[in-house]
Structures are given as structure tokens and as C-alpha cells.
C-alpha positions in Angstrom: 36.4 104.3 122.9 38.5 107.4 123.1 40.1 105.7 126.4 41.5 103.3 124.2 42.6 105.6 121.5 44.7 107.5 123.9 46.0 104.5 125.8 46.8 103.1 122.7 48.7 106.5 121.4 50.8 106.6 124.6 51.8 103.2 124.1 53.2 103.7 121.3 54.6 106.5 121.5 56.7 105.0 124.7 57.6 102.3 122.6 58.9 104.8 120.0 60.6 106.5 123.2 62.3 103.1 124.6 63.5 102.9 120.5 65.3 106.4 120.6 67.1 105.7 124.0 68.0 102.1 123.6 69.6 103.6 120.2 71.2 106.9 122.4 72.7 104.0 124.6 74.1 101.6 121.8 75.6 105.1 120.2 77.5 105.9 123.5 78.6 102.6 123.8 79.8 102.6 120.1 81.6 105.8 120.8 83.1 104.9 124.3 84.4 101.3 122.3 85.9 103.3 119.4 87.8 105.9 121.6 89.2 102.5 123.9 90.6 100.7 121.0 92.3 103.9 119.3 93.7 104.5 122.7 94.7 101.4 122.9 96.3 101.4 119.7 97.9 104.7 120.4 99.5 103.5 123.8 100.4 99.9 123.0 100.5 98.5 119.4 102.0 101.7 117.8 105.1 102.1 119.5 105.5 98.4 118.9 105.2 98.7 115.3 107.5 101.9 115.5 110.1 100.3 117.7 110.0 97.5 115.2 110.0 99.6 112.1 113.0 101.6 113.2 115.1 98.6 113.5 114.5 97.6 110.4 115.2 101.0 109.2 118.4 101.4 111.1 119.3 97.8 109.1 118.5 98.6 105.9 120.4 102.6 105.8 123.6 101.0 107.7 123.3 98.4 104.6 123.0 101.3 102.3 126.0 103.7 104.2 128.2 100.4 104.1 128.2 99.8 100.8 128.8 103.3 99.3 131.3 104.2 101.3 133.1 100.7 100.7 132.7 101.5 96.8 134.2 104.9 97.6 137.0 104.2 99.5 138.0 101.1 96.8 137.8 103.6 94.0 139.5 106.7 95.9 141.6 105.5 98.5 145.3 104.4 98.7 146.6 103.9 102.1 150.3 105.5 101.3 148.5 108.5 100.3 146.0 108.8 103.2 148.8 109.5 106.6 151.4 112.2 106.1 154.1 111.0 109.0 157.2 112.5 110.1 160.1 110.9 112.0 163.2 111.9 113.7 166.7 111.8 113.1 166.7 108.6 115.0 163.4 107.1 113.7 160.7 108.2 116.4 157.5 109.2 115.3 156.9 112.9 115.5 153.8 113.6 114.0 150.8 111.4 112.0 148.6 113.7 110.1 146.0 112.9 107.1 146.3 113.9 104.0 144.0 116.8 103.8 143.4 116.9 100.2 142.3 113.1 100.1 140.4 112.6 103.3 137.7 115.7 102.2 137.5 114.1 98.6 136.9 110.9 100.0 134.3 112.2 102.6 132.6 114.2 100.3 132.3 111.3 97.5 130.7 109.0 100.5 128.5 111.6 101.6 127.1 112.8 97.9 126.7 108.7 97.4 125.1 107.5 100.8 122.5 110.7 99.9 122.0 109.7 96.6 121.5 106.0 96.8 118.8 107.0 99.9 117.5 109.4 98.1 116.4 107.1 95.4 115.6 104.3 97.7 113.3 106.9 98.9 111.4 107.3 96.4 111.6 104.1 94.6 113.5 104.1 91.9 116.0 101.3 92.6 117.1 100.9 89.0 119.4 104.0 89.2 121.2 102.4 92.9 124.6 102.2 92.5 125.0 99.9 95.1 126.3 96.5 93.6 124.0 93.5 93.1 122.3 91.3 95.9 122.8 94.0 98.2 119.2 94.6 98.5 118.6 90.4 98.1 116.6 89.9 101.2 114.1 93.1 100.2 110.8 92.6 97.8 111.8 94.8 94.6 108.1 95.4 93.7 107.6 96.8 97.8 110.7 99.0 97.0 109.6 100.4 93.8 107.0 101.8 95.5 108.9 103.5 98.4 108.4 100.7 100.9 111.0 98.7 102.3 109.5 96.9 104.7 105.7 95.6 105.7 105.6 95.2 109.4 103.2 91.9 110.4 100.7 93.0 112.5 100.6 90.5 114.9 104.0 90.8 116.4 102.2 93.5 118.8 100.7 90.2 120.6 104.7 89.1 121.5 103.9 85.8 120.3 105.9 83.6 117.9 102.7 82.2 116.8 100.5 84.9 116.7 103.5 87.0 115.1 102.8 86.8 111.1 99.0 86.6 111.5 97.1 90.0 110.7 97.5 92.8 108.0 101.1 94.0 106.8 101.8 97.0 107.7 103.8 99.0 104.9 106.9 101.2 106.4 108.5 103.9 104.3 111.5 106.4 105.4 112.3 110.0 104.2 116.1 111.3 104.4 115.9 114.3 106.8 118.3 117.3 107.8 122.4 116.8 106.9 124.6 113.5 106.7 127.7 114.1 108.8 130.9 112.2 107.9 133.8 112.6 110.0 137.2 110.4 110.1 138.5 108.6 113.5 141.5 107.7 113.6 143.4 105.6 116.5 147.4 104.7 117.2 148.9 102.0 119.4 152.0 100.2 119.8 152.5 97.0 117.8 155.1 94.6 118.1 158.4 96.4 119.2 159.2 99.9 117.9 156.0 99.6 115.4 152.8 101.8 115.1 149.0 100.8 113.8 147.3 103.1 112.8 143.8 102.1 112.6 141.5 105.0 110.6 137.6 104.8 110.0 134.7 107.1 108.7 132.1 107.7 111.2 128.8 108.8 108.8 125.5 110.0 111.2 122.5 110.5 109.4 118.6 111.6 110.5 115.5 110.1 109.0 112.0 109.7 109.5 110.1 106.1 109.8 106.7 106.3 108.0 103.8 104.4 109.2 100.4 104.7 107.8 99.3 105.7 111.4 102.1 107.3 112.6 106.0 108.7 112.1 109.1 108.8 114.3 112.7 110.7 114.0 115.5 108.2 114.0 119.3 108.7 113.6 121.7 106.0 112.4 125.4 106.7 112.9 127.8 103.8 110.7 131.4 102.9 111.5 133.3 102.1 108.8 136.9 100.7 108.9 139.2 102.6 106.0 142.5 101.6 106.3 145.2 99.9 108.6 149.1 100.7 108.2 151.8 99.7 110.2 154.5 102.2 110.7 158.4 101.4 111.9 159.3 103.8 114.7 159.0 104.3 118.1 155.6 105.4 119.2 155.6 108.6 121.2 153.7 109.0 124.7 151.3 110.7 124.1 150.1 107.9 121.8 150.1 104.9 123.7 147.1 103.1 124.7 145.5 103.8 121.8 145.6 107.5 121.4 142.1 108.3 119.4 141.5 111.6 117.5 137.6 112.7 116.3 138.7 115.7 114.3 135.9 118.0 113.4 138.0 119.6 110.3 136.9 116.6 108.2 133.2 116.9 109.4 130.8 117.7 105.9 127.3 118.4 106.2 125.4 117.4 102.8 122.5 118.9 101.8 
């Protein structure tokens, strides 16, 4: 009788034993799966999603840039005004210089509006934008009022048209980092006989981080925007033909 009691206890308590290893075993396996599909995930679909976010980022701030500096520019600039020129005697073109008062004015009003209007993208109030309306026509107002411009569809991590909407949306914010840096470029070329064209633009470069839930990535976005185009009567010097370009620094304003 106490044969069977003790068979009967060891039994049971190598079932119990069997129990606690077949749950060690389904734990490891649990663990090992987790740390596959986060690695996974960290090595193949977030990139994706960042790459993809980013675009759309880089989109939406070079809609932003254009616009305020366009407004700017309409409201600010007039094209006499903006190229001091000098000529010869006998109607060469000795010098083309800005107008120094007007080109910082102007950079500085783009600057202080490109931040602003970000700024309040940001953080979503879009009732205060000064940006025109149907700018932001293609983006979901209710998404932007809470700081997301974009929801990234999960599924475009399988490269398939198909498979591409299917899954959750993943929301995608930005934040406005470091200075925006505005600059004016400026080129001259022959035109026509005896005839200059000046063509000058503002160059704006700005940094800003892309938000995912999961993960965050430092992007810069630099916008060329044409300003103005003259034609000047004169003979073009040397030095400027072939399109003589000039990047000048002087008219560079970092905004905080």
C-alpha cells in the first residue's frame, strides 16, 4: 500500500515537473519570437515608414516655404528697387549689386513667416496660418489640428500596391529644429544682343525632425524660390558670361 502511495506521489509530481518546463519552453519561445519581430521591425519596416514619412514631410514644408515667401515677396518686393546697376560712359555694365536695405527686409519677413506658419502647423493650430486658402486642400484639417500631418498606411512596408493601404495608419508629426537660413542667389547671362538677365532667387534651408510613434529622424529641406527677372540694356562684361552665379553669405539670416 505505501508502494502505491509513493509511486503515485512521484507521478505526480513529474507531471507537475513536465508542467513547469513545457511552460519554461513556451516562455523562451515567447521571448525569442518577441525580440525577432521588434528586430525585424527595427531593421526593415521602420526605415520604411521613416523614408516614407520624410517625403511627405519634405512635401508639405516646401508647400509651406513656397507660399510665405511668395506672399512676402508680392507684398515687399519691386524689381526696380531690388538691383542697384551702374554703366559706363558708353553703356557697359560695370557693376550689379542688390539693394541692401530691401533684400535683408525681404529675407527677414520670409524667414519670421516660414517659422511662424511651421510653428503653428506644429502644434496645430491651423486657424492662425497665414498661408492663403486650399493651400493645405489635400491635408485632413481634424489630423492637422492635432499636430499630425500625415498617417502613414502601414502596409506600404510589404512594397505592394495591393497590400499598400491595408494595416493601421501610422500618425507622423514634425517639430521645427535649430535656425532657418535664407540666403539670395543671384545669376547674369547674356540675352539677345547687348542685353543682360538677371535671374535672382531666395534659397531658404531649414532642419526638422519627423515624429513617428516608434521612432524620429533629422531631416533638412532646402527651397528655391524664383524672385524676380529683369532685363538690363548694356553690354555684359566677361566676367559675367555664361551665367555668372553669386551665393553671397551677407544676406544669410539665421532665425531663431
Amino acid at each position: 500500500m505505501r508502494r502505491k502511495i509513493r509511486l503515485k506521489r512521484k507521478i505526480t509530481f513529474n507531471r507537475r515537473l513536465n508542467k513547469a518546463n513545457v511552460i519554461i519552453v513556451i516562455i523562451i519561445f515567447l521571448m525569442l519570437g518577441v525580440f525577432f519581430i521588434f528586430r525585424f521591425i527595427n531593421k526593415r519596416v521602420t526605415p520604411l515608414l521613416l523614408d516614407y514619412a520624410e517625403i511627405e514631410s519634405k512635401k508639405l514644408a516646401s508647400i509651406i516655404v513656397s507660399k510665405a515667401i511668395n506672399q512676402e515677396v508680392a507684398k515687399e518686393l519691386t524689381v526696380e528697387n531690388l538691383f542697384i546697376i551702374t554703366k559706363s560712359d558708353d553703356g557697359e555694365i560695370r557693376t550689379i549689386d542688390f539693394n541692401p536695405v530691401l533684400v535683408n527686409q525681404l529675407l527677414l519677413k520670409a524667414t519670421t513667416a516660414v517659422q511662424t506658419n511651421l510653428k503653428y502647423l506644429e502644434d496645430g493650430e491651423i486657424d492662425k496660418l497665414e498661408l492663403g486658402e486650399n493651400t493645405l486642400i489635400n491635408y485632413d484639417p481634424d489630423n492637422l489640428r492635432e499636430g499630425i500631418f500625415y498617417k502613414v498606411p502601414a502596409g506600404i512596408v510589404f512594397n505592394n500596391a495591393i497590400l499598400a493601404n491595408l494595416g493601421p495608419k501610422i500618425p507622423v508629426r514634425f517639430s521645427l529644429i535649430g535656425d532657418i537660413i535664407a540666403n539670395v542667389v543671384t545669376s547674369v547671362s547674356n540675352y539677345g544682343i547687348n542685353n543682360a538677365l538677371i535671374d535672382a532667387k531666395i534659397s531658404l534651408k531649414l532642419n526638422q525632425k519627423v515624429i513617428l510613434p516608434i521612432a524620429s529622424r533629422n531631416t533638412s529641406v532646402e527651397v528655391t524660390i524664383p524672385i524676380a527677372l529683369k532685363i538690363i540694356q548694356g553690354v555684359v562684361p566677361d566676367y559675367y558670361f555664361n551665367g555668372f552665379e553669386t551665393n553671397s553669405e551677407l544676406f544669410t539670416l539665421p532665425v531663431e
